[in-house]
C-alpha positions in Angstrom: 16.8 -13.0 -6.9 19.5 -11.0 -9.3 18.1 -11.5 -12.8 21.1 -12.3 -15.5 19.8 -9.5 -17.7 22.2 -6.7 -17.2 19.8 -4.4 -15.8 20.4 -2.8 -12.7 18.3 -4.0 -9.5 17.6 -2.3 -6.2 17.9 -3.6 -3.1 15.5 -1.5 -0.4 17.3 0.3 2.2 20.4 0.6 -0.4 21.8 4.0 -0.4 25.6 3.7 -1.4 27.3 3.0 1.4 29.3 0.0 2.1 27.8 -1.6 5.1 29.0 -4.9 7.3 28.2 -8.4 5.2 24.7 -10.2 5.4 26.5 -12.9 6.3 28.7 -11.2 8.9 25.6 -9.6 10.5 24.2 -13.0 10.9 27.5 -14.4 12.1 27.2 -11.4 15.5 23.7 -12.5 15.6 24.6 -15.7 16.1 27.6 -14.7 18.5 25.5 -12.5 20.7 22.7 -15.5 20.3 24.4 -18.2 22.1 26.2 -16.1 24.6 22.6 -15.2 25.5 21.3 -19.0 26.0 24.0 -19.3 28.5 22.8 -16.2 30.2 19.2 -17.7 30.3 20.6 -21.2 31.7 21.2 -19.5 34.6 18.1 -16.8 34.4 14.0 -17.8 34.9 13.0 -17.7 31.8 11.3 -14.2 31.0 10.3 -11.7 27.9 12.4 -8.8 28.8 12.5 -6.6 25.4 14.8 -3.8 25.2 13.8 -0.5 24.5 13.6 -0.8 20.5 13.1 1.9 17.6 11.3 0.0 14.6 11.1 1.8 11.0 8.3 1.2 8.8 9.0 3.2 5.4 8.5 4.4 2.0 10.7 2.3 0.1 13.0 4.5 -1.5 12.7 7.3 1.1 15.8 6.8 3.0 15.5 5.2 6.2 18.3 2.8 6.0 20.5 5.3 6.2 18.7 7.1 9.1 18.7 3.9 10.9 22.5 4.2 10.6 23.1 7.4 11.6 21.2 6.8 15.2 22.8 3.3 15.0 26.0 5.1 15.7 24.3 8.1 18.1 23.2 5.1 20.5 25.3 2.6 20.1 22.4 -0.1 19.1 22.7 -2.5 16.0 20.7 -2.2 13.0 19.0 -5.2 11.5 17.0 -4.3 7.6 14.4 -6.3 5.7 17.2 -8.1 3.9 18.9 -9.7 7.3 15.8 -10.5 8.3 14.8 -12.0 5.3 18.0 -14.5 5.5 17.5 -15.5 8.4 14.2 -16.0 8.6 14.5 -17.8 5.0 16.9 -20.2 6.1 14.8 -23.2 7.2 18.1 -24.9 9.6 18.7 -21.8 11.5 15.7 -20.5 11.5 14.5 -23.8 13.3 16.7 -23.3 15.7 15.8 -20.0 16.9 12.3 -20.9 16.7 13.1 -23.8 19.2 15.4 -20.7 21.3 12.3 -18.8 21.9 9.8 -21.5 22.2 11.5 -22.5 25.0 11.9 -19.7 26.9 8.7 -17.9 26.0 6.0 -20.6 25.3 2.5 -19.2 23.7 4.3 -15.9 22.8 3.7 -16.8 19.0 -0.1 -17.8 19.2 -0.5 -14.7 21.4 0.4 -12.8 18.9 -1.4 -14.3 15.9 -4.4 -14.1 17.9 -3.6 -10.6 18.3 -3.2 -9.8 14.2 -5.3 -12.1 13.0 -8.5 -12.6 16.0 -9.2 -16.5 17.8 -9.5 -18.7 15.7 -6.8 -18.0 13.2 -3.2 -19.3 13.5 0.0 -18.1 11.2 -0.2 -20.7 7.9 3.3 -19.6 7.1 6.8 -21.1 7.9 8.5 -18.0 6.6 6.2 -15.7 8.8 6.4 -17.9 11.9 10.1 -17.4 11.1 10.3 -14.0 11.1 7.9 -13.4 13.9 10.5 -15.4 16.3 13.7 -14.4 14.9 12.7 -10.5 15.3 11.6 -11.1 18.9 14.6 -13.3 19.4 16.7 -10.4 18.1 15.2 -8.0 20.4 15.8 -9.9 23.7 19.3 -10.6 22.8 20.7 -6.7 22.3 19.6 -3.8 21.8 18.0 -2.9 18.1 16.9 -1.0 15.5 14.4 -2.7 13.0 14.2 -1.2 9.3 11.4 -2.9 7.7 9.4 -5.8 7.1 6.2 -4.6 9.7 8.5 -5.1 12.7 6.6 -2.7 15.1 3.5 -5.3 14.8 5.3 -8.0 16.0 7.1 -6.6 19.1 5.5 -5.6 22.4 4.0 -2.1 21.6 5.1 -0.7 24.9 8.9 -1.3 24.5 9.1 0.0 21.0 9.0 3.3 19.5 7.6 3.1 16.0 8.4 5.4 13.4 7.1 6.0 9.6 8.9 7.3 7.3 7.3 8.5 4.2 7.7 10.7 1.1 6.0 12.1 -2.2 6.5 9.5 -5.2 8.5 12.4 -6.8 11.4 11.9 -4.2 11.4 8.3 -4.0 11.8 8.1 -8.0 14.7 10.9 -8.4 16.4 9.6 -4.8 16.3 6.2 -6.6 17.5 7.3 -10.1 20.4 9.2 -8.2 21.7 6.0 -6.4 21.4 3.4 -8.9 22.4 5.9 -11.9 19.3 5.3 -14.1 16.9 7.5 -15.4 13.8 8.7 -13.5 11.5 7.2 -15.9 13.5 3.7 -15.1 12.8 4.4 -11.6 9.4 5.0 -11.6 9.2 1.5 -13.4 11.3 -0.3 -10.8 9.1 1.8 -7.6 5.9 0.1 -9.6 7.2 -3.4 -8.6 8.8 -2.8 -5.5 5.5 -1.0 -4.2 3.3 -3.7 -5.4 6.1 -6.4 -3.8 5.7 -4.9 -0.2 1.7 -4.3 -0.4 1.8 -8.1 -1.4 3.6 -8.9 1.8 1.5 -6.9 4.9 -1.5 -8.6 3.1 0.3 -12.0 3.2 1.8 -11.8 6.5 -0.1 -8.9 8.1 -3.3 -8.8 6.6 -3.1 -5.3 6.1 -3.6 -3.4 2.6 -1.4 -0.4 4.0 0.1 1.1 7.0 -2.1 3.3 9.4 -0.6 6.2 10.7 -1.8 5.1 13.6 0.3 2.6 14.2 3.3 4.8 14.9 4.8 7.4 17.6 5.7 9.7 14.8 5.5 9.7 10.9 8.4 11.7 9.3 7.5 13.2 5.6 10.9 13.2 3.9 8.9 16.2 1.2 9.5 18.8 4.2 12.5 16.8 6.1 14.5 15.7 3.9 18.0 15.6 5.3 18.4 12.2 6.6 20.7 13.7 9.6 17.5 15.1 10.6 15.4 12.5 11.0 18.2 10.6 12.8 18.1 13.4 15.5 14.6 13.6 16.2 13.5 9.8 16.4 16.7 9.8 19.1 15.0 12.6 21.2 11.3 10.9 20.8 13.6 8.0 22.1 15.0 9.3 24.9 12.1 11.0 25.9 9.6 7.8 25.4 12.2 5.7 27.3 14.3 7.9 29.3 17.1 5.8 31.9 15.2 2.5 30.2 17.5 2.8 27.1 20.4 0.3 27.1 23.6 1.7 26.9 25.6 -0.9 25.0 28.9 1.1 25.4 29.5 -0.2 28.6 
């Protein structure tokens, strides 16, 4: 929550540029949503996933914006931490996509909390049993790209290329004092918390101190690469080349 203090605040995945509303994003969610429970009406009920790019990051490194550059090269929506995070928040619709995929993909969610967490555990959380069904919901109704939030853990490994996107503390705190117009000291102060902030989530919902490199298809170092144009071009050749004629075209 925005402090009344005057001071500046960063959102992750901010970089400038003005982008479609939370709340209009979540209003074509819920478009493309119920146009998709029709479709299943008529459909036997089946987990059929997309081919989908998930970004795990750095905060601060840039991804957001890389996200949005291949948006627009494949044609596929982009859905960030803070989407998520309102949607997955918001106990009346989150209920109700909860019920959605329920319904059409019973045991899904205990599958996959037996997968993260072994047996005999089971997901404490409403936010996390939240966010694990709205992202999977997302992914069966269109075609995605996930920024944030451990989204490549949740989704069937096979129809999702992961990526990590990572850089030295040096570039995070000047990228960060460049946007938000503060000095790098300031920065470094506001990286402290948001660090600590996201470490406090994977152990909450994931169980997981840090990311593994091995998690991912690819890990980016924005030290070396560091235009996000870039970035953008190669995750959408590892794409193409990982999925080939599976990729939806959503032009059409």
């Amino acid at each position: 929550m925005k402090k009344n203090t005057g001071e500046t605040t960063y959102v992750p995945g901010f970089y400038g540029k003005k982008r479609p509303s939370v709340a209009t994003s979540i209003d074509d969610y819920y478009h493309e949503w119920e146009k998709r429970q029709l479709e299943l009406k008529k459909e036997k009920p089946k987990l059929e996933i997309p081919p989908t790019i998930c970004f795990s990051r750095k905060i601060g490194v840039g991804a957001l914006e890389v996200a949005d550059i291949l948006a627009k090269k494949i044609n596929y929506r982009v859905f960030d931490r803070e989407i998520l995070d309102k949607i997955a928040g918001n106990a009346k619709v989150s209920k109700k996509t909860v019920t959605f995929f329920d319904e059409h993909y019973p045991g899904n969610l205990s599958e996959l909390g037996s997968m993260l967490f072994g047996e005999k555990s089971f997901i404490k959380s409403d936010y996390t049993r939240y966010l694990f069904n709205t992202v999977s919901s997302i992914a069966c109704i269109e075609p995605s790209i996930f920024v944030g939030r451990g989204t490549h853990l949740i989704l069937p490994r096979d129809r999702v290329l992961a990526v990590r996107l990572v850089g030295d503390r040096a570039h995070r705190i000047k990228r960060l004092a460049r946007i938000l117009k503060i000095t790098e000291q300031e920065a470094d102060s506001k990286l402290n918390s948001i660090d600590k902030e996201q470490r406090s989530f994977f152990k909450k919902v994931y169980g997981k101190k840090e990311a593994s490199p091995y998690e991912f298809d690819m890990v980016i170092n924005f030290e070396y690469m560091n235009e996000p144009q870039w970035a953008a071009d190669i995750v959408e050749k590892a794409f193409e080349v990982k999925f080939g004629n599976k990729i939806v075209d959503r032009s059409q």
